[in-house]
C-alpha positions as CSV (number, residue, x, y, z in Angstrom):
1,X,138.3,-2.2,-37.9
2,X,136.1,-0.6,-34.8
3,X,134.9,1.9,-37.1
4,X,133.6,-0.3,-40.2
5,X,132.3,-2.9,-37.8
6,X,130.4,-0.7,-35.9
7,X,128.2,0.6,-39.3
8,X,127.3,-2.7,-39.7
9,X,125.3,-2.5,-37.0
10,X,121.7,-0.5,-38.7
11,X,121.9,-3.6,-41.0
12,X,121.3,-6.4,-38.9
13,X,118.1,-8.4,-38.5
14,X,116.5,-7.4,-35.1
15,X,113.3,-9.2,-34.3
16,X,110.3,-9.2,-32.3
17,X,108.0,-12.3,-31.5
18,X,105.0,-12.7,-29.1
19,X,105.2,-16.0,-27.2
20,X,102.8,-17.8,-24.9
21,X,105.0,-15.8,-22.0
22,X,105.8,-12.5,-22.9
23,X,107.8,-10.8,-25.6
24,X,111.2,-12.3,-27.2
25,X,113.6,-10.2,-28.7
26,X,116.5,-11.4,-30.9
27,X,119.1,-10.1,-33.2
28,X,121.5,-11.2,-36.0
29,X,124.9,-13.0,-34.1
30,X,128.1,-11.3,-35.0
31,X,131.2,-12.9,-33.5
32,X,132.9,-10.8,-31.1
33,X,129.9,-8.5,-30.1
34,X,127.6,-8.7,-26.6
35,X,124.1,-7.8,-26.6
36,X,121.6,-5.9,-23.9
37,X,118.0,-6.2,-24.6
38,X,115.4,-3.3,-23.0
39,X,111.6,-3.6,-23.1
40,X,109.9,-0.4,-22.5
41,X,106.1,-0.4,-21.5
42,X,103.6,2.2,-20.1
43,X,104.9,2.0,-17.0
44,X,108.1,0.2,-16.6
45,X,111.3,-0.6,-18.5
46,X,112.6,-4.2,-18.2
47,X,116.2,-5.0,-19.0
48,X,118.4,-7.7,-19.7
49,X,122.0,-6.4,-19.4
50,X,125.0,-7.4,-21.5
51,X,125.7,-10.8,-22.8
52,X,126.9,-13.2,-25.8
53,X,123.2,-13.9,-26.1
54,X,121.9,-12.8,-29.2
55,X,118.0,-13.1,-27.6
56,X,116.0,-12.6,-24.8
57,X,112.6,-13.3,-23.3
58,X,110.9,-10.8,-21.2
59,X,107.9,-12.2,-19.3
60,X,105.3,-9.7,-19.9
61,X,101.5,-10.0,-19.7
62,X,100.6,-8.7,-23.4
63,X,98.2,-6.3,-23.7
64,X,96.6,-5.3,-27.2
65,X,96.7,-1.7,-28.0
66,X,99.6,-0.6,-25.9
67,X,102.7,0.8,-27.1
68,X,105.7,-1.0,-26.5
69,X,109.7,0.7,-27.1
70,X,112.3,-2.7,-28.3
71,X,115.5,-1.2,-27.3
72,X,118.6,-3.5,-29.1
73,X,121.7,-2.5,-27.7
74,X,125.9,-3.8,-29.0
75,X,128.8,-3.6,-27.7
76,X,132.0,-4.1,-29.3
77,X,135.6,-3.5,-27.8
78,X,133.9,-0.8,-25.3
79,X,131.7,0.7,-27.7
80,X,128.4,1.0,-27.5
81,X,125.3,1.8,-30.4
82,X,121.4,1.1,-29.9
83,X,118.9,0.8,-31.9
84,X,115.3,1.4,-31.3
85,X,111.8,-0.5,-32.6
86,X,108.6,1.3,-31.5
87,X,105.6,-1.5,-32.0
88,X,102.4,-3.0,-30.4
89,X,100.4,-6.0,-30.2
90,X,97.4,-6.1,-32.5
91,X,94.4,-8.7,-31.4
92,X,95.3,-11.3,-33.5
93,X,99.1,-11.4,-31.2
94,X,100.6,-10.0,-34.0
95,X,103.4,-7.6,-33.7
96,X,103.0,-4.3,-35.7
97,X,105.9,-1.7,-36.2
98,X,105.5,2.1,-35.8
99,X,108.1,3.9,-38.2
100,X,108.3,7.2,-35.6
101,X,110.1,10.7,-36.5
102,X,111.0,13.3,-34.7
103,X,109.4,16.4,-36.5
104,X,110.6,18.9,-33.7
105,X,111.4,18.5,-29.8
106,X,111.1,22.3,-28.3
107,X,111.1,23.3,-24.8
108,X,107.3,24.0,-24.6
109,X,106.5,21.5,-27.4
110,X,107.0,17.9,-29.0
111,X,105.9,16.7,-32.6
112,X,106.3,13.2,-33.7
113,X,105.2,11.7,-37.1
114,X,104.1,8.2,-37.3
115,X,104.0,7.1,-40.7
116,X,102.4,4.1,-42.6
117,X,102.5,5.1,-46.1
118,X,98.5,6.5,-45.5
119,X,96.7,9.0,-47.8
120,X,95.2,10.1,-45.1
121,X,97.5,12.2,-42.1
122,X,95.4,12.6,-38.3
123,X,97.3,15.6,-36.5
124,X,96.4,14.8,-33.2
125,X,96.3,17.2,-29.7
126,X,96.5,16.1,-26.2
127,X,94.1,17.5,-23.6
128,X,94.2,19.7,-20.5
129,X,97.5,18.6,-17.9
130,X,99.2,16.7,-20.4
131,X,103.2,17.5,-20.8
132,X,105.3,15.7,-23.9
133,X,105.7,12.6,-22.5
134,X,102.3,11.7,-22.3
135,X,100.8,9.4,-24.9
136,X,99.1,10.8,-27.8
137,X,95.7,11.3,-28.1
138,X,93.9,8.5,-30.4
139,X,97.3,7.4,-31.6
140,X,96.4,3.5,-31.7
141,X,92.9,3.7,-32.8
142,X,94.0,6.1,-35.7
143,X,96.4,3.9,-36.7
144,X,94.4,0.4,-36.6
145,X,91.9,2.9,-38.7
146,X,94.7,3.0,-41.4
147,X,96.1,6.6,-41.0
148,X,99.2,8.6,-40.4
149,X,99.2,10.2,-37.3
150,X,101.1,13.3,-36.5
151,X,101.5,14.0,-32.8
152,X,101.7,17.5,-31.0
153,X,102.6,17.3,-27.5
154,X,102.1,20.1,-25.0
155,X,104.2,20.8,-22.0
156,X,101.0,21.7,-19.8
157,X,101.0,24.8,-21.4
158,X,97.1,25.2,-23.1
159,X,99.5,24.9,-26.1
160,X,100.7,28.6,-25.5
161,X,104.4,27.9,-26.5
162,X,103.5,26.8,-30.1
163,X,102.7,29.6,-32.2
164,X,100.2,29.4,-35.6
165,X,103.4,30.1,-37.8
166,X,106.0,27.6,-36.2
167,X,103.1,24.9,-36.2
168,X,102.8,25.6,-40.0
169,X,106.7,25.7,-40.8
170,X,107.0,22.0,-39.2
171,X,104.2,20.4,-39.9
172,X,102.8,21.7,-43.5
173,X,105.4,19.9,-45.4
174,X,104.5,16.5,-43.7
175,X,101.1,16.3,-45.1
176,X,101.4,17.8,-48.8
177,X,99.3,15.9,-51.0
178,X,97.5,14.4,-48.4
179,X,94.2,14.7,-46.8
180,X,94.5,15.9,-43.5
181,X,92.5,16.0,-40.5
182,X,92.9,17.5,-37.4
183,X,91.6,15.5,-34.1
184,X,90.9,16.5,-30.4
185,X,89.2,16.6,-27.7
186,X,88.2,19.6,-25.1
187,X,92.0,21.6,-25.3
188,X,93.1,19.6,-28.1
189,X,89.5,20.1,-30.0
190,X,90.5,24.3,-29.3
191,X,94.3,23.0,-30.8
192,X,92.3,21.4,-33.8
193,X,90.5,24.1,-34.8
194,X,93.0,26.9,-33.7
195,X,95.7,25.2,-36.4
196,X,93.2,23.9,-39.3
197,X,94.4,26.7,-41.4
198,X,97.9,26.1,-41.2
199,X,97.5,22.9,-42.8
200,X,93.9,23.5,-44.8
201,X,92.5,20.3,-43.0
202,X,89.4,19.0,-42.3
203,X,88.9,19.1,-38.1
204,X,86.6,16.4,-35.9
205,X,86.6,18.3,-33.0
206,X,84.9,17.2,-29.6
207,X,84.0,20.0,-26.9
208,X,86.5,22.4,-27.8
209,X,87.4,24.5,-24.1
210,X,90.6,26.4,-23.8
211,X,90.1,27.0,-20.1
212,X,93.0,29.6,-19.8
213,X,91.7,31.8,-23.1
214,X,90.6,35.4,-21.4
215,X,87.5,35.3,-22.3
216,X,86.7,32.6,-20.0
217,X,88.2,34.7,-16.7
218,X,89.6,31.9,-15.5
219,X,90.8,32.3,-11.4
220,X,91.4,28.8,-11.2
221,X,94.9,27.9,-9.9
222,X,95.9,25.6,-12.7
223,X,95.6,28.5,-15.4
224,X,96.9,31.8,-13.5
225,X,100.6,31.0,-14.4
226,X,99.7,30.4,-18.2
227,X,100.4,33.2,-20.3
228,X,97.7,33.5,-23.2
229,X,99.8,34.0,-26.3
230,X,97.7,33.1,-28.8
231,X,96.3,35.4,-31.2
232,X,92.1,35.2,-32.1
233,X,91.3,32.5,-34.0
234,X,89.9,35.0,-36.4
235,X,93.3,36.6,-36.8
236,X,94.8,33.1,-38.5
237,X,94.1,31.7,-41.9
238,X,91.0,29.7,-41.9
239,X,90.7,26.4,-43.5
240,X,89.1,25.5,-46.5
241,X,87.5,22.3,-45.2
242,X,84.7,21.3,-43.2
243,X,84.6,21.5,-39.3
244,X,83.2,19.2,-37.0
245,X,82.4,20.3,-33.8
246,X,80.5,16.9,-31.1
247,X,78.9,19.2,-28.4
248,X,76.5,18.7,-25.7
249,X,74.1,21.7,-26.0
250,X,73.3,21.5,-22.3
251,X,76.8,22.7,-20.9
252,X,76.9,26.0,-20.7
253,X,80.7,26.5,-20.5
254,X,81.5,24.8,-23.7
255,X,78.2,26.6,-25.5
256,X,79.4,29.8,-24.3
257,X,83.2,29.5,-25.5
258,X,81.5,28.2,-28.6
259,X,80.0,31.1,-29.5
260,X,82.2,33.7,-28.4
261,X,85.4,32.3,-29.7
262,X,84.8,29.5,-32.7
263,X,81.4,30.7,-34.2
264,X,83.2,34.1,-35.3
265,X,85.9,32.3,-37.0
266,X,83.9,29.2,-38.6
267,X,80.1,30.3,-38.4
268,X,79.5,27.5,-40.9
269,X,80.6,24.8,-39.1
270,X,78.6,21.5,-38.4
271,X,77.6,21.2,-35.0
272,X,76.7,17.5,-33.9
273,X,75.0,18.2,-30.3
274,X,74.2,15.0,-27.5
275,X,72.3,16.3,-25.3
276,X,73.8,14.9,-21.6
277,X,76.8,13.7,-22.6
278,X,78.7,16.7,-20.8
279,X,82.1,17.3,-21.3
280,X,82.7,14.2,-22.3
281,X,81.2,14.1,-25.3
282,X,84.1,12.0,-27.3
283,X,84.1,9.6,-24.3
284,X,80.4,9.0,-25.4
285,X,80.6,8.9,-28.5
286,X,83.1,5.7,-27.9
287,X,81.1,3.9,-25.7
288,X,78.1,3.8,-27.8
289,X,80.1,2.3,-30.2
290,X,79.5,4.9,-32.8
291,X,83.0,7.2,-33.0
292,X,84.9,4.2,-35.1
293,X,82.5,4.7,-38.0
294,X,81.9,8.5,-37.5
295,X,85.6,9.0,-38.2
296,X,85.6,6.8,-41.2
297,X,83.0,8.6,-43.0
298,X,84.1,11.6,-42.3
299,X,87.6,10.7,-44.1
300,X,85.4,9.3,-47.0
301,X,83.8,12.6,-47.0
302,X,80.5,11.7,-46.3
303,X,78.0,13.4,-43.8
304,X,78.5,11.1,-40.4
305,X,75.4,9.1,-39.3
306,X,75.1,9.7,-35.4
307,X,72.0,8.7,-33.2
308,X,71.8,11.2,-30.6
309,X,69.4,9.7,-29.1
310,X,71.6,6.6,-27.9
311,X,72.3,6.6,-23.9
312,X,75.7,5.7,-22.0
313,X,77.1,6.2,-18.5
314,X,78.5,9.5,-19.7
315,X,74.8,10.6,-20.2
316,X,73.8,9.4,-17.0
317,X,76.6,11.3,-15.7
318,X,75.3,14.3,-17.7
319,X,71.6,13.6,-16.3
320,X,72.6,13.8,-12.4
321,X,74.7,17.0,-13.0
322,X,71.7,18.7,-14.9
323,X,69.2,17.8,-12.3
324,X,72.0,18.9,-9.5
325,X,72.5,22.5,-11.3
326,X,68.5,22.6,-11.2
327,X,68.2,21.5,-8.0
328,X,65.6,18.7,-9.1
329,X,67.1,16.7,-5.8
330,X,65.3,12.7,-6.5
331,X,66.0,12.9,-10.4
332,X,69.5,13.9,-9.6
333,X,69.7,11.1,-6.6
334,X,68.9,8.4,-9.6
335,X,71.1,9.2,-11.7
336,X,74.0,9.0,-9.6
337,X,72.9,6.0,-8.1
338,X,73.0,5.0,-11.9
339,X,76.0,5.7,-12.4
340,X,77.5,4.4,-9.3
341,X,76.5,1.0,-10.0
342,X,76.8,1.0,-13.9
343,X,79.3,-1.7,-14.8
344,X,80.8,0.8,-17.3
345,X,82.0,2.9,-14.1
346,X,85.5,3.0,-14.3
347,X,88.5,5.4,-13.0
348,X,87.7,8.3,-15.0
349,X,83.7,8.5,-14.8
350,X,84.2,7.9,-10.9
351,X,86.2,11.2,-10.6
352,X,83.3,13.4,-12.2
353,X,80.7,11.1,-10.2
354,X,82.6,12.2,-6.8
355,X,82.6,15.6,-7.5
356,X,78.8,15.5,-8.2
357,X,78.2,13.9,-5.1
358,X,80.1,16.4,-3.4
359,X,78.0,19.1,-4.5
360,X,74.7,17.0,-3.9
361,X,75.8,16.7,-0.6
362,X,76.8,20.6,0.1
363,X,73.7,21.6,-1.7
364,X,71.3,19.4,0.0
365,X,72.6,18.9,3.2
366,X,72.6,14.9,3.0
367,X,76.0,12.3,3.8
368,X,75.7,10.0,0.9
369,X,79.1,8.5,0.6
370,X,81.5,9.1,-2.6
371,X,82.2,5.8,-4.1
């Protein structure tokens, strides 16, 4: 009896509602059976341990665009079977499910597949210190877009763990028929373009830097324990389809591995430059409201209409360091002072602000504090 209860259990209702408090969860009542109820957020799992209660409330501040994990769990006569619900919270409260597969867990590597019955598959990279349990890159905004999205998770590894041919074995397969783009920024833009061919997909890439590749002679600590396994870009099947590369023109670490490493495998590529906005050039791009639609016509196949002329914070940010390399000391005092009280300035910007003020500091022998 154990046995044909038990595989009853993938078949019954499990649901999740947003109330004025938090998150309810509920499931089908069975006679006989005990429920647990776990609700996993960004940061924290909350649990309600075993009961006859076929529901449970978790008080939880809801916040729209976050990934939540609903984690049903039944016991019957000392046996236990869980089923989980991946979802989030659109702006409109409403709950929207994430159907997510496994593609391959590997020690130096993770792919997932979230799938909404799209035409259109994102094959998305994380950046620079990111292992596979960090979130993937763009996956909400990809999917409120409309798309599949097909995550490839690194283990901090510059992606040196997944070879060309492996990536191509599990993931081709998962996007025949469709149209396929390949999405990243800085590490994950090198990832992008570094795959494309595997997969003959179009690839939006934004600063592409793969900090540990040789040519870069790297002595930084975070890279002199990562092998470089990679073959030359060169050396892989190209793709078919367009390339996007979002550049600024002004930073002369991402020009340089621009030209010495993409340009000789893609020289046709369509470069989209900002000038200032650093690094950060996909961070930009965001907050001047302009990547939403740049993405969509892309995937509509048309050229994307960008103003490059349009300023943010990261462009201020841009502005300081470029007057600080060129020792231009007043211009490069303004611009941080810009920054610093910007009402845009947030954990992330204030990082690269500190470090400019750092150098301002050594460079000009001033005291001004760092924020």
């Amino acid at each position: 009896m154990s046995v044909n209860f038990m595989s009853k259990f993938s078949n019954l209702q499990r649901c999740i509602t947003v109330t004025t408090q938090g998150i309810l969860l509920s499931t089908q009542i069975v006679v006989d059976l005990e429920y647990a109820f776990y609700l996993q957020t960004e940061n924290n799992v909350l649990k309600h341990f075993y009961s006859k209660t076929a529901m449970h409330e978790f008080i939880v501040e809801i916040q729209s665009g976050k990934i939540y994990k609903a984690i049903f769990f039944y016991k019957y006569n000392g046996s236990v079977e869980k089923h989980e619900l991946l979802f989030f919270v659109n702006k409109n409260k409403d709950v929207v499910f994430l159907e997510n597969e496994n593609i391959i867990e590997h020690d130096n590597y993770k792919i997932d597949y979230y799938n909404i019955s799209s035409n259109s598959t994102f094959i998305v990279f994380n950046g620079y210190g990111s292992n596979k349990k960090s979130k993937p890159f763009g996956l909400l905004f990809l999917i409120n877009l409309g798309f599949n999205v097909i995550s490839v998770l690194q283990d901090n590894n510059q992606y040196q763990g997944l070879s060309f041919e492996d990536f191509e074995f599990y993931v081709a397969k998962y996007v025949k028929n469709k149209n396929v783009f390949l999405y990243g920024s800085s590490l994950g833009a090198y990832a992008a373009i570094y795959y494309a061919g595997a997969v003959n997909g179009t690839v939006i890439a934004a600063a592409p830097r793969n900090s540990a590749h040789p040519i870069m002679n790297s002595t930084s600590e975070n890279f002199k324990d990562v092998k470089f396994l990679h073959k030359d870009i060169s050396a892989n099947q190209k793709t078919c389809q367009l390339v996007y590369v979002f550049i600024d023109p002004l930073n002369d670490v991402d020009m340089f591995f621009l030209k010495n490493v993409i340009y000789s495998s893609y020289p046709n590529l369509i470069l989209l430059p900002f000038k200032f906005a650093g690094h950060e050039v996909l961070y930009h791009l965001n907050k001047t409201n302009q990547l939403k639609n740049i993405i969509s016509e892309i995937v509509d196949g048309k050229m994307p209409a960008v103003d490059v002329n349009v300023e943010s914070i990261c462009t201020d940010l841009g502005r300081a360091k470029y007057y600080l390399d060129n020792s231009k000391r007043e211009l490069c005092l303004s611009y941080i002072n810009r920054v610093a009280n910007s009402k845009d300035l947030d954990d992330r910007v204030r990082l690269l602000i500190n470090d400019i003020i750092k150098k301002y500091n050594e460079n000009f022998n001033q005291s001004i504090k760092l924020i």
